[in-house]
C-alpha positions in Angstrom: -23.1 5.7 -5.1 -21.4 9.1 -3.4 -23.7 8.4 -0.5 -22.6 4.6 0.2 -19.5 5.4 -0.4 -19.9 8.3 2.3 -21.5 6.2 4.3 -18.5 3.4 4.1 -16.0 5.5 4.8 -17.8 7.1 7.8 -18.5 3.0 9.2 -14.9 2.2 8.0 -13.1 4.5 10.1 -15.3 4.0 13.4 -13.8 0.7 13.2 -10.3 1.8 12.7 -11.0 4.3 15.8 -13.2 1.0 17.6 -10.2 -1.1 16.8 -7.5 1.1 18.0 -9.2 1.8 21.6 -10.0 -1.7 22.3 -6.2 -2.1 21.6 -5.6 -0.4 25.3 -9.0 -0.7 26.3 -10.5 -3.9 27.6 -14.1 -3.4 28.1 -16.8 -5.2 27.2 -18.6 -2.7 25.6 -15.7 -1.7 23.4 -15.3 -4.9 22.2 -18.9 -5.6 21.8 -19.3 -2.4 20.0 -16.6 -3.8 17.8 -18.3 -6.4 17.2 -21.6 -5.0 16.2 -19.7 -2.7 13.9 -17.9 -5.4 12.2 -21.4 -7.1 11.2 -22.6 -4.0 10.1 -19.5 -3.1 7.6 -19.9 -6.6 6.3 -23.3 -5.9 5.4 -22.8 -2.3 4.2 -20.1 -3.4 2.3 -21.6 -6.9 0.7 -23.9 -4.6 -1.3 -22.5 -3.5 -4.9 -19.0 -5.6 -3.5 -17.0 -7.7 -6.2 -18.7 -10.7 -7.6 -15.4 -12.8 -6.2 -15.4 -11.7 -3.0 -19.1 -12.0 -2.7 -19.4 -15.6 -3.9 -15.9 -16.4 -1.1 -17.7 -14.4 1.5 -20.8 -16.4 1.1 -19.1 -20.0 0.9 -17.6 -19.0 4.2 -20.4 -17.5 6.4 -22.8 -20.1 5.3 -20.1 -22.7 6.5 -19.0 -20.4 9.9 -23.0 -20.3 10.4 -23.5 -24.4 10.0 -21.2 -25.0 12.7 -23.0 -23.1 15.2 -24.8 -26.4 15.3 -21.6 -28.3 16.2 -20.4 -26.1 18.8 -21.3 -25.1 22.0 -21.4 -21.3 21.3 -24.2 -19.3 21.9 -26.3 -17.5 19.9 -25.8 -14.2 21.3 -22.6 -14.9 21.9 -21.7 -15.6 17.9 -20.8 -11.4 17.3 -17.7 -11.6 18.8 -16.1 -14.2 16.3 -16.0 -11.3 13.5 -13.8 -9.5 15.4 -10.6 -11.9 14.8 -9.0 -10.2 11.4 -10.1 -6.7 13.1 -5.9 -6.3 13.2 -5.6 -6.9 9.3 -8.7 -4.5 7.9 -7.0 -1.7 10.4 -3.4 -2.2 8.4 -4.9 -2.5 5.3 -7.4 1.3 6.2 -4.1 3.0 7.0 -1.5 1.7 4.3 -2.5 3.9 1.7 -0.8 7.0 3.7 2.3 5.6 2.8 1.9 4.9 0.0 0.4 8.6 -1.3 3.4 10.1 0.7 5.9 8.3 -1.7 3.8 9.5 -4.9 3.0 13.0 -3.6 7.4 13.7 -2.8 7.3 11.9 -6.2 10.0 9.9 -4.7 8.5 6.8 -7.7 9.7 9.4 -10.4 13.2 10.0 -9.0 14.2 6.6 -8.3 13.0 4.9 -11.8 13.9 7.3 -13.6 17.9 6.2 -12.5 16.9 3.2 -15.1 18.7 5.2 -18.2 21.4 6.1 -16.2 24.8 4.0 -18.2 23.5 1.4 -19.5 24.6 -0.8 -22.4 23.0 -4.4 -22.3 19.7 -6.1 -21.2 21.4 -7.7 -18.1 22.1 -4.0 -17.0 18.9 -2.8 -17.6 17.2 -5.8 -15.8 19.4 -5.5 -12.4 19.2 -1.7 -12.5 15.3 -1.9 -12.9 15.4 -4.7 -10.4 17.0 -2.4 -7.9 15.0 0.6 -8.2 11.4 -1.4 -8.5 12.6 -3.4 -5.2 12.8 -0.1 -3.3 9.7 1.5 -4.4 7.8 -2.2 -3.5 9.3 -1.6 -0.4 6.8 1.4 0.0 3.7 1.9 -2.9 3.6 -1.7 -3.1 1.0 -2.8 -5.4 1.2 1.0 -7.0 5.2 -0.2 -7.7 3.7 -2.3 -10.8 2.1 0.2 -12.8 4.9 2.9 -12.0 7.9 0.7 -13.4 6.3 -0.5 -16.0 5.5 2.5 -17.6 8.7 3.8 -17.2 10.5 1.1 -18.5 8.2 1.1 -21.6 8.7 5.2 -21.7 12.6 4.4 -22.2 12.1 4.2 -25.8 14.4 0.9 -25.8 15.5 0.7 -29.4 13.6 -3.4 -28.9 10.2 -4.4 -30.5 7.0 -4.7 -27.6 7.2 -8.4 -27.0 10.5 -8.2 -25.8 9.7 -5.3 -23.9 6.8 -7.1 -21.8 8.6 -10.2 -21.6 11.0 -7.7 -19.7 8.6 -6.1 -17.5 7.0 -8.9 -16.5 9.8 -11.5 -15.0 11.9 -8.0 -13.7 9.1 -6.2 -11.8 7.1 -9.3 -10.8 9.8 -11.3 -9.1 11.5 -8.6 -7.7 7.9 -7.4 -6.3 7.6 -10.7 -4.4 11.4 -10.6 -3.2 11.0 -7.0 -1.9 7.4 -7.7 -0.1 8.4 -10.8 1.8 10.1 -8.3 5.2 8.2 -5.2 4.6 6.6 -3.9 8.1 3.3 -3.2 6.2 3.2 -6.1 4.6 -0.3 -7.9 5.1 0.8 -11.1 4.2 3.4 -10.9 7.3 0.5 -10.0 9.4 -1.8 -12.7 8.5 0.9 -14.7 9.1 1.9 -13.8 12.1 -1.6 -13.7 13.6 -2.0 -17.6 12.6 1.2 -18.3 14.6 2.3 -15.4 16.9 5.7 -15.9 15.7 7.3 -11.9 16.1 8.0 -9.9 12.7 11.2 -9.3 14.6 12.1 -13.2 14.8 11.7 -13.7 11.4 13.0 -10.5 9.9 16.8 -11.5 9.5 16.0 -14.4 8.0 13.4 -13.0 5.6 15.8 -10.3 4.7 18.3 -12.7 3.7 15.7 -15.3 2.0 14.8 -11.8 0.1 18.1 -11.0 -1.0 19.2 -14.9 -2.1 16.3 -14.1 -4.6 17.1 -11.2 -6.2 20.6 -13.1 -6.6 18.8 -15.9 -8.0 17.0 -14.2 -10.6 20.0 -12.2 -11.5 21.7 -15.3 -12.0 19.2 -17.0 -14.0 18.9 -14.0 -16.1 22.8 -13.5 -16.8 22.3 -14.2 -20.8 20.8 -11.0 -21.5 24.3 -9.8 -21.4 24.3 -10.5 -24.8 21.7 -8.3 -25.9 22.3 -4.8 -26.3 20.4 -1.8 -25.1 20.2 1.6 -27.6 18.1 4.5 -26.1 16.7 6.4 -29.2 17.7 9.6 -27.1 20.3 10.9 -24.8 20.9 9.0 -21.5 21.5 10.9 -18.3 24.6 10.7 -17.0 24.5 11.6 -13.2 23.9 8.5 -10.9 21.7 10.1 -8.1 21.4 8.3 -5.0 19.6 10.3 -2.5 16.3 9.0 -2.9 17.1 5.6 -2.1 19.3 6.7 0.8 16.1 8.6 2.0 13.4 5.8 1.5 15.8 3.4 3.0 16.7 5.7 5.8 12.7 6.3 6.2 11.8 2.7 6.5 14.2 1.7 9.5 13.1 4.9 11.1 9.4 3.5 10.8 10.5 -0.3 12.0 12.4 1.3 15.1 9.5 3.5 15.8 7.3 0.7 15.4 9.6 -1.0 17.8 9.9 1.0 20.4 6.2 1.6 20.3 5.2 -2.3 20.7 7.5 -2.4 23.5 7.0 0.8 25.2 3.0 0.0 25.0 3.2 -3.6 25.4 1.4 -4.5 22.1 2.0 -6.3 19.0 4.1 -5.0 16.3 1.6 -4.5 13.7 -0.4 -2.9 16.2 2.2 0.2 16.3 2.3 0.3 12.8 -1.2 0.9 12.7 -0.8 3.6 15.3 2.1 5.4 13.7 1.6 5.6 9.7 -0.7 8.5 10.0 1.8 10.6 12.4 5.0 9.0 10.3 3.3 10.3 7.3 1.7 13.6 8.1 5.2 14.5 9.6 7.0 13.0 6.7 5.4 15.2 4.4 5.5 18.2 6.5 9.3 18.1 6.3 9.8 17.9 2.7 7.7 20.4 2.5 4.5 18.5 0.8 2.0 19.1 3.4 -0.9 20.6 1.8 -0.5 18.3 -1.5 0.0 15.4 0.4 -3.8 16.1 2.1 -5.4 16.8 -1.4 -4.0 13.8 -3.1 -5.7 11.6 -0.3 -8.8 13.3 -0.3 -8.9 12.6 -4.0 -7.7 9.1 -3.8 -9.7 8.3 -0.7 -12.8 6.9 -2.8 -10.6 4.6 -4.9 -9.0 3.4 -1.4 -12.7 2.8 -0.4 -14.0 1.0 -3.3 -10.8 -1.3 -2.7 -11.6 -1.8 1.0 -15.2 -2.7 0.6 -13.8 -5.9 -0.9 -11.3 -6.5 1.7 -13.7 -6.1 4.6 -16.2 -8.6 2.8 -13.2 -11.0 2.2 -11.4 -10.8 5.8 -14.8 -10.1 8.5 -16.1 -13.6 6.4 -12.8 -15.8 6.9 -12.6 -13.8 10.5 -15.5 -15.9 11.4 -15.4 -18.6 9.4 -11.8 -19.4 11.4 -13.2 -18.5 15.0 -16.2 -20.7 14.9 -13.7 -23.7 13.3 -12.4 -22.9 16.8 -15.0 -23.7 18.6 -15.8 -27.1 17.3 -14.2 -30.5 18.1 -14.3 -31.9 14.7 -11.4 -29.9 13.3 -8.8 -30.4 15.8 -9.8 -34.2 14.9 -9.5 -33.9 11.0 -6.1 -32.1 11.8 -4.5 -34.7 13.7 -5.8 -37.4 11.4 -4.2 -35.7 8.7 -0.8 -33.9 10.2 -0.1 -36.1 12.6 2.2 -38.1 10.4 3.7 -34.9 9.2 5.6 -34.1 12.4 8.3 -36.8 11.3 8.4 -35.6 7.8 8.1 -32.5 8.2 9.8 -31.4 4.7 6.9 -33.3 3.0 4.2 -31.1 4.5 6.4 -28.0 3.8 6.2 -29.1 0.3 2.6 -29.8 -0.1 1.8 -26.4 1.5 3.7 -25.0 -1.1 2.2 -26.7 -4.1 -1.6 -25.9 -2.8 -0.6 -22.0 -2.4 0.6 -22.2 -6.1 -2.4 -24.3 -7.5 -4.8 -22.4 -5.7 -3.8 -19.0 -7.3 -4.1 -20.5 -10.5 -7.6 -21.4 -10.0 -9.0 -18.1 -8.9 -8.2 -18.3 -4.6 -7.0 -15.4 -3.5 -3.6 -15.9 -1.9 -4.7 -14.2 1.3 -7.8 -16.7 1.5 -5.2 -19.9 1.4 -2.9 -18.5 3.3 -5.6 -17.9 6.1 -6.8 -20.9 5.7 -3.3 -22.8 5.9 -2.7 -21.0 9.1 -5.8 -22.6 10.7 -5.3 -25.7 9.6 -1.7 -26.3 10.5 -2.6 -24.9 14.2 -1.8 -28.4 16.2 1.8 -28.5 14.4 2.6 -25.2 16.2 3.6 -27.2 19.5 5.5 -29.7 17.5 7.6 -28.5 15.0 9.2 -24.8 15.2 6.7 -22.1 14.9 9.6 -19.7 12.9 9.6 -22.6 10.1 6.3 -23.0 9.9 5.9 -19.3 9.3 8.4 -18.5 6.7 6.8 -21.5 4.7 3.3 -20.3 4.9 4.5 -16.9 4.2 7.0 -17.8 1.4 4.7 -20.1 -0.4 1.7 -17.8 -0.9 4.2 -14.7 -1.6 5.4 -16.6 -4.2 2.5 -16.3 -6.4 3.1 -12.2 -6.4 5.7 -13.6 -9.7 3.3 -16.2 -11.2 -0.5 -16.4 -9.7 -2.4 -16.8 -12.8 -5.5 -14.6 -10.9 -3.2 -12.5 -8.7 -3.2 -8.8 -8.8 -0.1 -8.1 -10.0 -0.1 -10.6 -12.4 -3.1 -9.1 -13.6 -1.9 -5.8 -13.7 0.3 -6.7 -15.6 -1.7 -8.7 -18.0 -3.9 -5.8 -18.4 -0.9 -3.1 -19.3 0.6 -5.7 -21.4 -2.2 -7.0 -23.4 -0.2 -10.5 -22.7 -2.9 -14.0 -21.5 -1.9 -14.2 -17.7 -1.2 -17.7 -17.9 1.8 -17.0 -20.4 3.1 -14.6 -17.5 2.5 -17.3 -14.9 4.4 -19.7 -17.3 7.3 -17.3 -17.9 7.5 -16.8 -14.3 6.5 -20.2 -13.0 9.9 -21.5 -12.6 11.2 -18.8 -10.4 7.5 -19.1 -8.3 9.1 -22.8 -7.7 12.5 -21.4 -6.6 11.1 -19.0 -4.5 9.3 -21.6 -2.8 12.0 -24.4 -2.4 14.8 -21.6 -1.0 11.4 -21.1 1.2 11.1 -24.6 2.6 15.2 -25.2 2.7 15.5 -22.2 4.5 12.2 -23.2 7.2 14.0 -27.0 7.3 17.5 -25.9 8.3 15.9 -23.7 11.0 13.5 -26.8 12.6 
């Protein structure tokens, strides 16, 4: 086990470095080496891989590899199609960086533990943990889950358990997928801008106002727990600290304008830089705080968790990276697609809808989110020239983010069904309503910009 995990890690970061020179390099042998390298992580990495992502890895090459017969592609040509989600397993490598950095300056303690500061009634509690969980998804992401929910539980709210994980559950999930939708490191954004090369910086306003209408939504829907009060069963602090969110805030717009400039200055795609600068951003990050050293020995020691996590995401994104390219390459796709969208360019709110209801279905049967969405981004590929790209993309993107609240099978929902001892479907149905609302605000904002 120690050796394949070696062994991944060694094959894992070649293709980072692979990846990152064919980036400025276009050579042949670069991206043929690529290529090579991508069929051999996926084999590497099929062996001991979930039993999920093996059976959806599977389904997908067995169909990429039966319409090699449709095509005209050639044999020794077919390496190159497992290149196409090369951008997304780089992000993925290097988001953990981040993410450590936040732990290591314990910058997740600070902020949640403002959660006692003043507070007198549920409604309190539920904005103020709102707030602070919204900043830390901004950063540790899927780490954000765990983190506030143990220190909301650790409050010693003078309330019995139930009411407690009914809490948890609707505060840190929906704020989780309000805070995701305009990170810079967001993967979802990346997929999704990939399947329709709208820019991160087109859609950014829009998504940072879509993400605060629903943290004002859920605040609003939530406005009765004013009634219930909130005892601590010992002393509150009293001091509200701010600094840490001034810092992580200040932090992130540093990263998006160095990310920026970067893109521009180099002439490639956004998420391109990002991939380039989390290592520097972080290493100098911690340097300045003074974390150095513990930052490097926290990611040595978390590295072969990070591996065992992206065993399943190569397996899941080098199978729908060739899956998608070879769909490419035949002609009975593009006639399936206009034989079923062409209607949809006149009614175009009914197609925003439907793409919205499969996202939410789907999760609830066991498809992972980033498997639909890739899917959906395919498949809606002719509409690109016919109705505005910038639509298109907030719905694709809105739709599937909304099952970070409700997905029956999605990992946060199953984090949290696991820390709560609660059935993930009765946190899907708790949740459900706002998954809807998240969606609609989604498509109305998508329609007004057609």
């Amino acid at each position: 086990m120690v050796v394949m995990t070696s062994l991944r890690c060694v094959f894992y970061t070649t293709f980072l470095l692979l990846y990152i020179a064919d980036i400025f390099i276009d050579h042949v042998f670069v991206s043929g080496s690529l290529s090579v390298l991508s069929i051999t992580c996926l084999i590497i990495s099929f062996w001991g891989g979930g039993r999920t992502y093996q059976t959806i890895s599977a389904i997908l090459l067995l169909a990429g590899g039966s319409l090699v017969f449709v095509s005209d592609v050639n044999v020794w040509g077919i390496p190159r199609f497992f290149n196409a989600n090369a951008l997304i397993i780089s992000l993925l490598y290097v988001l953990p960086f981040i993410n450590n950095l936040i732990i290591v300056g314990r910058y997740d303690r600070s902020i949640l533990s403002l959660l006692r500061v003043n507070v007198r009634d549920a409604r309190q509690l539920y904005v103020r943990t709102s707030i602070l969980t919204y900043v830390l998804c901004l950063f540790i992401f899927l780490s954000a889950v765990p983190a506030a929910y143990r220190t909301v539980k650790s409050l010693r709210i003078d309330q019995n358990i139930e009411f407690i994980n009914r809490f948890a559950s609707k505060a840190i999930l929906r704020t989780f997928a309000s805070a995701t939708v305009w990170s810079p490191v967001e993967v979802f954004i990346a997929v999704t801008v990939t399947a329709t090369q709208v820019s991160y910086f087109d859609m950014l306003p829009w998504l940072i106002v879509f993400s605060i209408v629903m943290l004002a939504v859920d605040w609003v829907t939530n406005s009765k727990m004013k009634r219930i009060s909130i005892d601590f069963t010992h002393g509150e602090v009293q001091r509200m600290k701010y600094r840490p969110m001034f810092v992580l805030f200040g932090a992130l717009f540093l990263f998006i304008s160095i990310g920026y400039m970067l893109s521009k200055g180099f002439h490639i795609d956004f998420f391109d830089a990002v991939i380039l600068c989390i290592v520097p951003f972080s290493l100098v990050w911690s340097l300045l705080i003074g974390r150095f050293r513990p930052f490097l020995t926290y990611n040595y020691l978390a590295w072969p968790r990070h591996i065992a996590s992206m065993q399943n995401f190569m397996i899941l994104f080098l199978s729908i990276g060739f899956f998608g390219s070879m769909l490419q390459e035949t002609d009975l796709i593009p006639e399936a697609q206009q034989a079923l969208l062409g209607g949809f360019t006149t009614v175009p709110l009914v197609l925003f809808l439907i793409l919205q209801m499969v996202s939410l279905l789907a999760a609830m049967i066991g498809i992972h989110p980033l498997v639909t969405l890739s899917l959906m981004g395919m498949f809606i590929q002719p509409l690109l020239d016919t109705l505005n790209p910038l639509s298109l993309a907030i719905v694709l993107l809105t739709s599937n983010l909304a099952n970070d609240s409700s997905g029956t099978f999605n990992t946060t929902v199953t984090l949290m069904s696991d820390m709560t001892g609660e059935n993930p479907y009765r946190i899907t149905a708790r949740n459900l309503l706002f998954a809807l609302l998240y969606g609609w605000v989604g498509i109305a904002l998508a329609y007004l910009l057609l």
